[in-house]
N, CA, C and O atoms as a GROMACS GRO file, in nm:
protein
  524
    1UNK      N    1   0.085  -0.116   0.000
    1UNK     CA    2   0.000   0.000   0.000
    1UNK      C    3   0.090   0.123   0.000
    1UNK      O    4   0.184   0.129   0.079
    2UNK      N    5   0.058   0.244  -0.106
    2UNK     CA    6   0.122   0.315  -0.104
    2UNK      C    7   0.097   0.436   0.025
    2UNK      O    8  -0.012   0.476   0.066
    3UNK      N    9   0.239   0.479   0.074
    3UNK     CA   10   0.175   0.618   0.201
    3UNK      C   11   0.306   0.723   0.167
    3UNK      O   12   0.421   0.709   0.124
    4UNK      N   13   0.228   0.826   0.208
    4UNK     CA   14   0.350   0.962   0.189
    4UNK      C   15   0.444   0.965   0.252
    4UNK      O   16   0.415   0.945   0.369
    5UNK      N   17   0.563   0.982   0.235
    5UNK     CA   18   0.630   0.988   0.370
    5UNK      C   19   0.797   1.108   0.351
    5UNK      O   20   0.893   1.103   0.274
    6UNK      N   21   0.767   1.183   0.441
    6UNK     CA   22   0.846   1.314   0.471
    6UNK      C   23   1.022   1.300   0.486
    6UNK      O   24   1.066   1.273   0.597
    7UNK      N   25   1.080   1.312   0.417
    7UNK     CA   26   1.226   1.270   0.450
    7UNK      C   27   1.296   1.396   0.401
    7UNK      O   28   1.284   1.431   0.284
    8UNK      N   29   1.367   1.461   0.483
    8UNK     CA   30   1.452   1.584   0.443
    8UNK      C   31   1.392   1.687   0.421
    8UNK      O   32   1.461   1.757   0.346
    9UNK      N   33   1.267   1.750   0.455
    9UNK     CA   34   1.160   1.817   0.385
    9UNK      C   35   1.107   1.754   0.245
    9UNK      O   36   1.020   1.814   0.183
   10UNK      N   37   1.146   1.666   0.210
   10UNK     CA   38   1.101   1.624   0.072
   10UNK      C   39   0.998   1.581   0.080
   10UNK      O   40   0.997   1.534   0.193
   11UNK      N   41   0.883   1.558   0.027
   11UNK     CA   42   0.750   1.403   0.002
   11UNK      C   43   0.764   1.347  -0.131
   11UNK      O   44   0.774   1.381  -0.249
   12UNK      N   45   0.759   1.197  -0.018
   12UNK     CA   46   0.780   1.084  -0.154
   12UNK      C   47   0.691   0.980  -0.129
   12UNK      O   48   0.622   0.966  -0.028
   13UNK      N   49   0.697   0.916  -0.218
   13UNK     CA   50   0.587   0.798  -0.204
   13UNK      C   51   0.644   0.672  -0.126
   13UNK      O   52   0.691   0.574  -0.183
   14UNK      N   53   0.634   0.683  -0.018
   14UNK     CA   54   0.680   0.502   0.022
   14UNK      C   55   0.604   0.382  -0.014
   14UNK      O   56   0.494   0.357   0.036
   15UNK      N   57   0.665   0.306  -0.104
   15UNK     CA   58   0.523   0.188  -0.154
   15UNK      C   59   0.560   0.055  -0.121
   15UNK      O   60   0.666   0.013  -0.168
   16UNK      N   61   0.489  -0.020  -0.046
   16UNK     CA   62   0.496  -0.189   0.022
   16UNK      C   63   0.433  -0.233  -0.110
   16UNK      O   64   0.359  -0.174  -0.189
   17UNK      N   65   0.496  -0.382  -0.108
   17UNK     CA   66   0.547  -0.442  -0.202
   17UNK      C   67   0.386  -0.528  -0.177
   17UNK      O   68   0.394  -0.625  -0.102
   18UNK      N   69   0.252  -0.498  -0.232
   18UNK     CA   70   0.141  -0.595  -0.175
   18UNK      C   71   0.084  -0.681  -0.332
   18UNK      O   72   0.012  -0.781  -0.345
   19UNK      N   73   0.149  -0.596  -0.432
   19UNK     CA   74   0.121  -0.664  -0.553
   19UNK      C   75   0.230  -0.801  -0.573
   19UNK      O   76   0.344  -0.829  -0.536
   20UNK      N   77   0.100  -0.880  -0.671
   20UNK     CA   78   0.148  -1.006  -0.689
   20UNK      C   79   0.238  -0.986  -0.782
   20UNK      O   80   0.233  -0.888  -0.856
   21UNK      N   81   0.366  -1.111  -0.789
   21UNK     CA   82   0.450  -1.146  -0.894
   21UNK      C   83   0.425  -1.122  -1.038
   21UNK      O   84   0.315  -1.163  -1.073
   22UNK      N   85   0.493  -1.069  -1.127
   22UNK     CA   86   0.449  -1.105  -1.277
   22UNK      C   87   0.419  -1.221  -1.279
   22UNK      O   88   0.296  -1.225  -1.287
   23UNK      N   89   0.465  -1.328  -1.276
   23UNK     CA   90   0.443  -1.448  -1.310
   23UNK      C   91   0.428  -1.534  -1.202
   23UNK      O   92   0.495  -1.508  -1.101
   24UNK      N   93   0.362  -1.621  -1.202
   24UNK     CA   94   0.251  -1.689  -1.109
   24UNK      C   95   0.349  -1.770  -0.963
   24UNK      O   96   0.456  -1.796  -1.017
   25UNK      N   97   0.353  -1.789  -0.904
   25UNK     CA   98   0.469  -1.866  -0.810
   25UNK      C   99   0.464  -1.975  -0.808
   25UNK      O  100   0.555  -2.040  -0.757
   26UNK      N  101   0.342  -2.043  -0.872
   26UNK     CA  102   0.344  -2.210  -0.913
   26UNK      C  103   0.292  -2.215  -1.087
   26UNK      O  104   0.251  -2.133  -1.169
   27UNK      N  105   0.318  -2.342  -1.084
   27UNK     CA  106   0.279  -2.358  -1.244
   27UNK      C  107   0.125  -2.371  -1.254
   27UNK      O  108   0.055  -2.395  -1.156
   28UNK      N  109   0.065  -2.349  -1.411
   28UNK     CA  110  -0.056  -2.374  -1.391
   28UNK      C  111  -0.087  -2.530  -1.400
   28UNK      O  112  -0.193  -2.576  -1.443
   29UNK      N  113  -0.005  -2.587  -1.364
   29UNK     CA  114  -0.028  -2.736  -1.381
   29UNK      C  115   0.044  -2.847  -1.288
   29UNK      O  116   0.151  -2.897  -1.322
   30UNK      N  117  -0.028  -2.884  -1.165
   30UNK     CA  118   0.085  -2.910  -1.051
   30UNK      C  119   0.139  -3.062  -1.101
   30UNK      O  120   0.056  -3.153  -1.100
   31UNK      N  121   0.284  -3.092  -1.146
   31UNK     CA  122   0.286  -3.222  -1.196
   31UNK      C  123   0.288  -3.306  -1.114
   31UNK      O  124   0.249  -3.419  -1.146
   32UNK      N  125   0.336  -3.276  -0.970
   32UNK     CA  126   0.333  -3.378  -0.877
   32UNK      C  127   0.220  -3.462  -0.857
   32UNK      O  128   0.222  -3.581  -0.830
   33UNK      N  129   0.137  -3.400  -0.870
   33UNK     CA  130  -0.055  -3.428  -0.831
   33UNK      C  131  -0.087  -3.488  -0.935
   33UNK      O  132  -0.171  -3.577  -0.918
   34UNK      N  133  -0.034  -3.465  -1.085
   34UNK     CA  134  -0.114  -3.529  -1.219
   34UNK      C  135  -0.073  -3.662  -1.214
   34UNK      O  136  -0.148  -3.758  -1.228
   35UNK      N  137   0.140  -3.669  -1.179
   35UNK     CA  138   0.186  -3.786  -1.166
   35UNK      C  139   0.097  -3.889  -1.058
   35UNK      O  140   0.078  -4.010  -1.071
   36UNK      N  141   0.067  -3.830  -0.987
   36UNK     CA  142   0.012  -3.935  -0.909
   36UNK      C  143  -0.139  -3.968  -0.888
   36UNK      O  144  -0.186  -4.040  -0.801
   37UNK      N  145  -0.220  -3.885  -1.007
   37UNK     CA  146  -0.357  -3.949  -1.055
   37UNK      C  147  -0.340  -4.022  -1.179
   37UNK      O  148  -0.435  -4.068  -1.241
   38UNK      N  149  -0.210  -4.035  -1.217
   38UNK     CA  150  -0.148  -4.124  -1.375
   38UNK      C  151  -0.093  -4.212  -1.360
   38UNK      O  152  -0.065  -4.274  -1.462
   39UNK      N  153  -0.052  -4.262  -1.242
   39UNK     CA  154   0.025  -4.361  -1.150
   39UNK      C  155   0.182  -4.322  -1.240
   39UNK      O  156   0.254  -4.416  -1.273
   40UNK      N  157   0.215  -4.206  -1.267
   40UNK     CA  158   0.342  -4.212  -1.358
   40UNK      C  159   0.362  -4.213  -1.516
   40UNK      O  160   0.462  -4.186  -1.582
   41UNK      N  161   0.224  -4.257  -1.559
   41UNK     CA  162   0.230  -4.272  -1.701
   41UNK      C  163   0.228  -4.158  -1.769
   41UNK      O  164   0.125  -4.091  -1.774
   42UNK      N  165   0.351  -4.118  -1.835
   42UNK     CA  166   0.361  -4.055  -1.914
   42UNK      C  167   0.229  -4.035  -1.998
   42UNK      O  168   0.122  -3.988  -1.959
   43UNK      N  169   0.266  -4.085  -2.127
   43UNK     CA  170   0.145  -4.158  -2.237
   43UNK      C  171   0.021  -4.066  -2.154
   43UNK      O  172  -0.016  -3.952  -2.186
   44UNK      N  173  -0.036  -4.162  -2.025
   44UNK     CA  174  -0.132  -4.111  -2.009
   44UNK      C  175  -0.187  -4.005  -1.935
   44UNK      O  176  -0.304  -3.983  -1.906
   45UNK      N  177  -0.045  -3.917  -1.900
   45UNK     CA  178  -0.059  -3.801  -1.875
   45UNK      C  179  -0.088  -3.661  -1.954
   45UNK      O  180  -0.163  -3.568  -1.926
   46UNK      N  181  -0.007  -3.682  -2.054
   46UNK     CA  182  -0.040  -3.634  -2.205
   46UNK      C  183  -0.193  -3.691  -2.262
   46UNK      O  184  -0.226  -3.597  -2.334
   47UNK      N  185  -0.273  -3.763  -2.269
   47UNK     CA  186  -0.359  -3.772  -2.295
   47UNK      C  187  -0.495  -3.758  -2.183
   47UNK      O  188  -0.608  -3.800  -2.208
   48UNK      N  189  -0.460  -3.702  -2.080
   48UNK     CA  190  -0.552  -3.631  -1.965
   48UNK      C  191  -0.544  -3.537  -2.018
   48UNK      O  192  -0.633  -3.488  -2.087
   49UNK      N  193  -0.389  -3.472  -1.992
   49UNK     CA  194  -0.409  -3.290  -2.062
   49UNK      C  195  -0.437  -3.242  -2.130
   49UNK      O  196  -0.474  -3.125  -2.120
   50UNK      N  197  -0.432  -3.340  -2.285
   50UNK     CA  198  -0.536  -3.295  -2.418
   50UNK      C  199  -0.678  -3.313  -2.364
   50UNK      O  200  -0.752  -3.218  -2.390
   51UNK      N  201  -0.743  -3.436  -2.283
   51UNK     CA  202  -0.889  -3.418  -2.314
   51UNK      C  203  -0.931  -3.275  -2.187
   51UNK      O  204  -1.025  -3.200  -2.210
   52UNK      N  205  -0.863  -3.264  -2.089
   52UNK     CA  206  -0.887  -3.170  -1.986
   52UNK      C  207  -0.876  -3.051  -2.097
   52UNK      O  208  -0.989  -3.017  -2.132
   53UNK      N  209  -0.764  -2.970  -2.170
   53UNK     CA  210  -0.742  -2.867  -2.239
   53UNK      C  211  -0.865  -2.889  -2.347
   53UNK      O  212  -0.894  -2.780  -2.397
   54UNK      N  213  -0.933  -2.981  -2.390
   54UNK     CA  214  -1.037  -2.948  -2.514
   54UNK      C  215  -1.151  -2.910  -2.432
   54UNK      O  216  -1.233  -2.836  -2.486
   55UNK      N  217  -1.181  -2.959  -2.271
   55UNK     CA  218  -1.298  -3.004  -2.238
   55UNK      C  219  -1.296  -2.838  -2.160
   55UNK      O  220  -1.408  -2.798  -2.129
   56UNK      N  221  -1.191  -2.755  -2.131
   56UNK     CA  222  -1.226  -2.654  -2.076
   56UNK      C  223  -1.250  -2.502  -2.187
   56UNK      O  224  -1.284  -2.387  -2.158
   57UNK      N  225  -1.218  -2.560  -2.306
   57UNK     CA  226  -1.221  -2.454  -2.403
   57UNK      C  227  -1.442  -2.510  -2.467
   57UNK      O  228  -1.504  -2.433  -2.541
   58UNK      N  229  -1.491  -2.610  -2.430
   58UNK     CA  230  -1.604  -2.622  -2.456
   58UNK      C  231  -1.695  -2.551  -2.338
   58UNK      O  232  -1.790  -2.474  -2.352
   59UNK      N  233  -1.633  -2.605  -2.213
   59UNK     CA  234  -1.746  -2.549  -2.118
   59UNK      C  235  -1.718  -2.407  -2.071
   59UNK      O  236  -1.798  -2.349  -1.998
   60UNK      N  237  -1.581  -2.339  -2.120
   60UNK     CA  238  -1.587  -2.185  -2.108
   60UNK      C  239  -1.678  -2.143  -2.271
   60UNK      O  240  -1.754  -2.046  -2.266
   61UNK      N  241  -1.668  -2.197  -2.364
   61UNK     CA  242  -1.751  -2.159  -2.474
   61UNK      C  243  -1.905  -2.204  -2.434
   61UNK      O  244  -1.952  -2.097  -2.471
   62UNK      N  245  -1.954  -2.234  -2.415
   62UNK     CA  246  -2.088  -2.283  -2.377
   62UNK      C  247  -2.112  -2.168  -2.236
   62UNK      O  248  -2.225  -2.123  -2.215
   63UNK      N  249  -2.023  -2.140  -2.171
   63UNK     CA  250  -2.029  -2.042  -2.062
   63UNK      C  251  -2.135  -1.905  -2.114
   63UNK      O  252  -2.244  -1.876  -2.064
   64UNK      N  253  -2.054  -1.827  -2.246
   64UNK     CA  254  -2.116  -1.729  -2.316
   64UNK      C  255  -2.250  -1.731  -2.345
   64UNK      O  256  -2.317  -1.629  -2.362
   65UNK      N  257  -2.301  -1.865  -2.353
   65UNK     CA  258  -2.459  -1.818  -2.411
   65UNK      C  259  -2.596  -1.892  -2.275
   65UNK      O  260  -2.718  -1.901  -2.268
   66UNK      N  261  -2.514  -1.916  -2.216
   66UNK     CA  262  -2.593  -2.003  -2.093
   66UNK      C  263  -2.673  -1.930  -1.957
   66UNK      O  264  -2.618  -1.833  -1.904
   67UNK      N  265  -2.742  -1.957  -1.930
   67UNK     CA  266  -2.876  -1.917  -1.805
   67UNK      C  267  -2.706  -1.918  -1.675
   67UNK      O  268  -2.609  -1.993  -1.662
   68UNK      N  269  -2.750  -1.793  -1.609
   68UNK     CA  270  -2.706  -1.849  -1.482
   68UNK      C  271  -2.676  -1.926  -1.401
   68UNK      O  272  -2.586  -1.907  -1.319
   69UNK      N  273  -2.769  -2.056  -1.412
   69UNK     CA  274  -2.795  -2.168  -1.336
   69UNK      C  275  -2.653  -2.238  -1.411
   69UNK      O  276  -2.547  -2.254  -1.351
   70UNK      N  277  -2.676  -2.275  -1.552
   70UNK     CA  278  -2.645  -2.347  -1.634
   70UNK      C  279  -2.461  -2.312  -1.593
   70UNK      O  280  -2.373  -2.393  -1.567
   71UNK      N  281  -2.452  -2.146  -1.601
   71UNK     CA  282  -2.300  -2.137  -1.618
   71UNK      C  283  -2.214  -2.159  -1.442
   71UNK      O  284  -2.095  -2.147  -1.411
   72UNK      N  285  -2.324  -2.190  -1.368
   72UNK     CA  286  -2.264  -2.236  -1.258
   72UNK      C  287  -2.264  -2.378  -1.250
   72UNK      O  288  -2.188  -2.422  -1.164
   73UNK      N  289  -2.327  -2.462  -1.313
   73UNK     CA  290  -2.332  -2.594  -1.306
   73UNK      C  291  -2.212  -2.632  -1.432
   73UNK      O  292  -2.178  -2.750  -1.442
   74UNK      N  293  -2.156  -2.539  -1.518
   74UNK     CA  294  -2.060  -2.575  -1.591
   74UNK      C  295  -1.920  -2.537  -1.521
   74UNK      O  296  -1.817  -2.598  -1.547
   75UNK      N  297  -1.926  -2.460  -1.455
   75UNK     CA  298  -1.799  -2.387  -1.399
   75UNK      C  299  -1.756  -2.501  -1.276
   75UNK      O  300  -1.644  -2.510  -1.228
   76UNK      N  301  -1.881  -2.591  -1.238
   76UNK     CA  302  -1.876  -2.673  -1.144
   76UNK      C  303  -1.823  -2.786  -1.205
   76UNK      O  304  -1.731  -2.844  -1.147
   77UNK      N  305  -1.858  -2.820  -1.297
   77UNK     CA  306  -1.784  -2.930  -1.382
   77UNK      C  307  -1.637  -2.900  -1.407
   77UNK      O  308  -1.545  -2.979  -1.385
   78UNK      N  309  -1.627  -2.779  -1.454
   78UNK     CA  310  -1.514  -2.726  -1.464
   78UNK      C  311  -1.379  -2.747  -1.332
   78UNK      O  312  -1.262  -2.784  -1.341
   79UNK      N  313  -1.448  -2.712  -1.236
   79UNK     CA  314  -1.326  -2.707  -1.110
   79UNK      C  315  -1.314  -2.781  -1.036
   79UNK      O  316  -1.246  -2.774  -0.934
   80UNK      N  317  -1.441  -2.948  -1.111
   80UNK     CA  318  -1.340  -3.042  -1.057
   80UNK      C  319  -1.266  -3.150  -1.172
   80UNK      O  320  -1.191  -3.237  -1.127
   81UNK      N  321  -1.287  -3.141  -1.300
   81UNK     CA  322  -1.202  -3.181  -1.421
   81UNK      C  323  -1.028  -3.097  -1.346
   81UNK      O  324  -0.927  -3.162  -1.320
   82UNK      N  325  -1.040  -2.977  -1.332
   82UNK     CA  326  -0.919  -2.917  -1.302
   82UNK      C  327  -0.815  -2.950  -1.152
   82UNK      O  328  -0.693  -2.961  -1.142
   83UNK      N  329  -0.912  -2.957  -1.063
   83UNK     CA  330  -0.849  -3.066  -0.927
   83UNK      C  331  -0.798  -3.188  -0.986
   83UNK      O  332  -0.677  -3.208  -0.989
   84UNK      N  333  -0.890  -3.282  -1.038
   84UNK     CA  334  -0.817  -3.387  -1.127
   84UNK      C  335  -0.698  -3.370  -1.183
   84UNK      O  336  -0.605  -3.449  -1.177
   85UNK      N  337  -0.701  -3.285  -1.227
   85UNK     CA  338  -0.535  -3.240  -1.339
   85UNK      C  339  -0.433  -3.152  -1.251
   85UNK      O  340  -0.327  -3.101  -1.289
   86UNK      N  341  -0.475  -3.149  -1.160
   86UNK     CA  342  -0.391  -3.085  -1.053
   86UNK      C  343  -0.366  -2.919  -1.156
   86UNK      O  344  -0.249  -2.898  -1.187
   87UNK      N  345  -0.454  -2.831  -1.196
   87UNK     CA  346  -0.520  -2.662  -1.231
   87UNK      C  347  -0.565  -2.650  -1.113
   87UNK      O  348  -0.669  -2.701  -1.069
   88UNK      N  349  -0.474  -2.569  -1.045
   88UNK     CA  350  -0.536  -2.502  -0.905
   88UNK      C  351  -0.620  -2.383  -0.941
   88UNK      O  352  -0.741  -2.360  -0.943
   89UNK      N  353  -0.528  -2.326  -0.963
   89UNK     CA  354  -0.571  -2.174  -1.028
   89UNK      C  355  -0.725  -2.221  -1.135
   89UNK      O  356  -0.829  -2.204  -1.071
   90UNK      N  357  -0.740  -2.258  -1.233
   90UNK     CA  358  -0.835  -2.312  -1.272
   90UNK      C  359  -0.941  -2.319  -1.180
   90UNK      O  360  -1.041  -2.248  -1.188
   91UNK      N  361  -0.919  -2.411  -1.089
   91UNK     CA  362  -1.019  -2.461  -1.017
   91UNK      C  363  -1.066  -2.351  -0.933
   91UNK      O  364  -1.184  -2.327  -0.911
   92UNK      N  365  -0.973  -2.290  -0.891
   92UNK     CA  366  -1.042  -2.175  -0.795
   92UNK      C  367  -1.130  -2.065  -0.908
   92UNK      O  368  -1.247  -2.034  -0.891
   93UNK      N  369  -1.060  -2.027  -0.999
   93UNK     CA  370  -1.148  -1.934  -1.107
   93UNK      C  371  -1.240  -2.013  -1.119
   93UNK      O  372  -1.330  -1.935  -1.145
   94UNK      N  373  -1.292  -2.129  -1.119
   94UNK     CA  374  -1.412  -2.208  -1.189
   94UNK      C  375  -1.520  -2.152  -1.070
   94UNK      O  376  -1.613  -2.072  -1.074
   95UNK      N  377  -1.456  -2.239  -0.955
   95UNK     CA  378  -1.521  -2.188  -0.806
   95UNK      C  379  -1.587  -2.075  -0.814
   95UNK      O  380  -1.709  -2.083  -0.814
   96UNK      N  381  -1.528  -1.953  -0.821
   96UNK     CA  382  -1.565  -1.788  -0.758
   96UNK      C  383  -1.707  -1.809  -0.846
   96UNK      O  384  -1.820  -1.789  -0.800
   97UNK      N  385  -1.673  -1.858  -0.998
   97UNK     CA  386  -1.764  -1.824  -1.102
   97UNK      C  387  -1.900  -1.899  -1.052
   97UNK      O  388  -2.006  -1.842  -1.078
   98UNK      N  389  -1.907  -2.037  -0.974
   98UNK     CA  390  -1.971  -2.103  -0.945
   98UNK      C  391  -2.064  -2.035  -0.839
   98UNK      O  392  -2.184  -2.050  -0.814
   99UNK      N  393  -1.979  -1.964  -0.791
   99UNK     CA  394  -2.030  -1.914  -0.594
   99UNK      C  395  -2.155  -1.769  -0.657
   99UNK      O  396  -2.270  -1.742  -0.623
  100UNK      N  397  -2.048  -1.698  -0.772
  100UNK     CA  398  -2.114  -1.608  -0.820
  100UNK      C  399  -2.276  -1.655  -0.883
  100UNK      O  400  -2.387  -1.607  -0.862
  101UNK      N  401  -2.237  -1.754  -0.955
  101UNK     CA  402  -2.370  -1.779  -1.043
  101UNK      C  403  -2.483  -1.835  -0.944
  101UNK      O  404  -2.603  -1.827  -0.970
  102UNK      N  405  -2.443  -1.880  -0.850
  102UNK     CA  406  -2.554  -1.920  -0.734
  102UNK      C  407  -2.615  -1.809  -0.644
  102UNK      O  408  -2.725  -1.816  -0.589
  103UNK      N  409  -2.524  -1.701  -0.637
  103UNK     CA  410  -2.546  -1.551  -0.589
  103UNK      C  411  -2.636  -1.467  -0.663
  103UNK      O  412  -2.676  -1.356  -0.628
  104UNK      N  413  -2.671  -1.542  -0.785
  104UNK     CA  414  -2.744  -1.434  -0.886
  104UNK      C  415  -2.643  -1.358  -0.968
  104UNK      O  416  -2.683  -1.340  -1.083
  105UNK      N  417  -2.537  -1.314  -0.946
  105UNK     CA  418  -2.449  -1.198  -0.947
  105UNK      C  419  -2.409  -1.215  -1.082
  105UNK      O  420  -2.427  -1.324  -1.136
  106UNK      N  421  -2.346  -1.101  -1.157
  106UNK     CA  422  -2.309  -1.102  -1.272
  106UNK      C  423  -2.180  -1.193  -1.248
  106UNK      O  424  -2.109  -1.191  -1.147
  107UNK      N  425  -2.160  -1.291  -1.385
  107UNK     CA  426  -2.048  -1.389  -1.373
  107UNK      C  427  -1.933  -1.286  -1.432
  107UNK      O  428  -1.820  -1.276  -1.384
  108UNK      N  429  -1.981  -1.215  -1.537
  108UNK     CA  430  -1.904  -1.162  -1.645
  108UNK      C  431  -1.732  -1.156  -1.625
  108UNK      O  432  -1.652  -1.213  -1.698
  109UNK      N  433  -1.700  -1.069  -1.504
  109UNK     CA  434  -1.553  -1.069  -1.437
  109UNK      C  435  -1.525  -1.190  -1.422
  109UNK      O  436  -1.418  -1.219  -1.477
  110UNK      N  437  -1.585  -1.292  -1.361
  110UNK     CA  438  -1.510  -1.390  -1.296
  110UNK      C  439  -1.504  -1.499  -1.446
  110UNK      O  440  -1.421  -1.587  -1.468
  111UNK      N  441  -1.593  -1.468  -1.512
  111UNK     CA  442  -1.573  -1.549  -1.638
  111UNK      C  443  -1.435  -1.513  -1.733
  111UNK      O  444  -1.384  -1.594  -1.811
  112UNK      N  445  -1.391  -1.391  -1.712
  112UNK     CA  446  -1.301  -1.358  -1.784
  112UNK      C  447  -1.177  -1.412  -1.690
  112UNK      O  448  -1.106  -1.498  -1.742
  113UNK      N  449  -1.148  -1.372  -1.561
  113UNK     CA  450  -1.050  -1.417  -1.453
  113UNK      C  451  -1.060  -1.588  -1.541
  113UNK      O  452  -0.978  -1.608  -1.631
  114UNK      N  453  -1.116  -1.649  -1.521
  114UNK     CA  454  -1.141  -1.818  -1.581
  114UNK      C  455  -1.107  -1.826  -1.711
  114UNK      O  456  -1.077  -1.944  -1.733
  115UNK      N  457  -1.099  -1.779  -1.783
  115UNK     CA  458  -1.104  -1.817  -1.956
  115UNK      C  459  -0.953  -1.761  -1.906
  115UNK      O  460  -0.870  -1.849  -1.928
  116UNK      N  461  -0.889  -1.632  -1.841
  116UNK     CA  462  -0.726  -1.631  -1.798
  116UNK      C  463  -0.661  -1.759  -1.795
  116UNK      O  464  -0.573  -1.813  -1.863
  117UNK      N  465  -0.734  -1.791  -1.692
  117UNK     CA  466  -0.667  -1.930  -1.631
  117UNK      C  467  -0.628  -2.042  -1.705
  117UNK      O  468  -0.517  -2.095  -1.709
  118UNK      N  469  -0.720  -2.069  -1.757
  118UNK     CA  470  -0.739  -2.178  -1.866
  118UNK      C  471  -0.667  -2.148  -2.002
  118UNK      O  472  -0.626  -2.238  -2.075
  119UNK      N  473  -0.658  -2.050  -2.025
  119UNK     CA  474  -0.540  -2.049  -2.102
  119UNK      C  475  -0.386  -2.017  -2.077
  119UNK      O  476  -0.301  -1.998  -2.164
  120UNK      N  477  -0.368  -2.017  -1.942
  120UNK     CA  478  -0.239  -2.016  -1.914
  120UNK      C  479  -0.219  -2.154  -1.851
  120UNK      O  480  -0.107  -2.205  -1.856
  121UNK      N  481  -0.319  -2.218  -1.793
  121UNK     CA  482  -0.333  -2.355  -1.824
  121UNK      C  483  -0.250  -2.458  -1.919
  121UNK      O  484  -0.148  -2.527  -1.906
  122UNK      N  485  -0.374  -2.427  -2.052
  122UNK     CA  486  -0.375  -2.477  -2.186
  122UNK      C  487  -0.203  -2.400  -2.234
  122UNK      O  488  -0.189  -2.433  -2.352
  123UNK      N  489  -0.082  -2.320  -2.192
  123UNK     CA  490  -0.018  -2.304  -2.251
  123UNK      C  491   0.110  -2.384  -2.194
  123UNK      O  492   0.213  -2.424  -2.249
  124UNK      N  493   0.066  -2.389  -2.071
  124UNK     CA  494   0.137  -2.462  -1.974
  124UNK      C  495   0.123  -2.611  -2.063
  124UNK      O  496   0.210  -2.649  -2.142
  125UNK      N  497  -0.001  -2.686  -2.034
  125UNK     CA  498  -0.040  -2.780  -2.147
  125UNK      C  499   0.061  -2.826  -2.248
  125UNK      O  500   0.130  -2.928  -2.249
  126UNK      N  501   0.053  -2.714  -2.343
  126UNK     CA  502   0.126  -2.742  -2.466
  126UNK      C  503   0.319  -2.778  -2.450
  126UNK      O  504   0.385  -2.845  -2.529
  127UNK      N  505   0.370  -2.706  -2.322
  127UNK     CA  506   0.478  -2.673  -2.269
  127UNK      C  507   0.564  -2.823  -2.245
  127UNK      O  508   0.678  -2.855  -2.276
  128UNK      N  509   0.403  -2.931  -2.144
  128UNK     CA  510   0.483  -3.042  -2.106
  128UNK      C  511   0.397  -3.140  -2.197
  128UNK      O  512   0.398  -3.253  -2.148
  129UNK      N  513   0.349  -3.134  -2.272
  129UNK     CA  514   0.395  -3.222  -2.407
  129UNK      C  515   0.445  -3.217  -2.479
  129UNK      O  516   0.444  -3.311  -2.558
  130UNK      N  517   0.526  -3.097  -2.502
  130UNK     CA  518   0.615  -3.101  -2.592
  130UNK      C  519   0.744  -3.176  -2.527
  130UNK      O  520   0.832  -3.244  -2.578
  131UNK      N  521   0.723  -3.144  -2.423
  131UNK     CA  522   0.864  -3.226  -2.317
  131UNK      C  523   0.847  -3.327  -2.276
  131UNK      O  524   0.934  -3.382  -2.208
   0.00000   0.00000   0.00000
């Protein structure tokens, strides 16, 4: 938080450091957690993350034209496909969107925070199959 602060007759801005990192402090994809819903399998770790990465680009697209009800019961699907795949971040954006759509409340923000996610996700994704 930024506060004024008087040094020499001067004013300057003293500012605490409360903003987050550029870049995230974990990955969007915890491998420890995937390895051990894959029992290790390669192969079929790579083929979780393709159907998880297609299945979240359908139910954030289906998000856009859906009833309230509907885009909380998808966002719910959503954040636990993403616990599965060890997408924290995911899962929590799916969440808020979920908590929201049961609130009545406009999703719109938290839908965008989510479609973030999921594509830093999905880039992460592409990152460890290529490796």
């Amino acid at each position: 938080m930024a506060q004024l602060a008087a040094k020499d007759g001067r004013v300057g801005i003293d500012i605490a450091v409360d903003a987050p990192p550029l870049a995230p402090s974990e990955p969007a994809i915890d491998r420890a957690h995937l390895a051990r819903m894959t029992h290790g399998e390669r192969d079929l770790e790579c083929e979780v993350l393709q159907l998880y990465a297609t299945q979240a680009d359908l139910l954030l697209g289906r998000m856009g034209q859906a009833s309230p009800a509907a885009v909380g019961a998808l966002a719910h699907t959503l954040c636990g496909s993403s616990r599965g795949v060890g997408a924290w971040q995911v899962a929590d954006a799916a969440a808020a969107v979920e908590v929201e759509a049961a609130q009545g409340r406009d999703t719109a923000a938290s839908v965008a925070r989510l479609a973030s996610a999921i594509r830093a996700a999905q880039l992460h994704i592409v990152e460890l199959i290529r490796n």
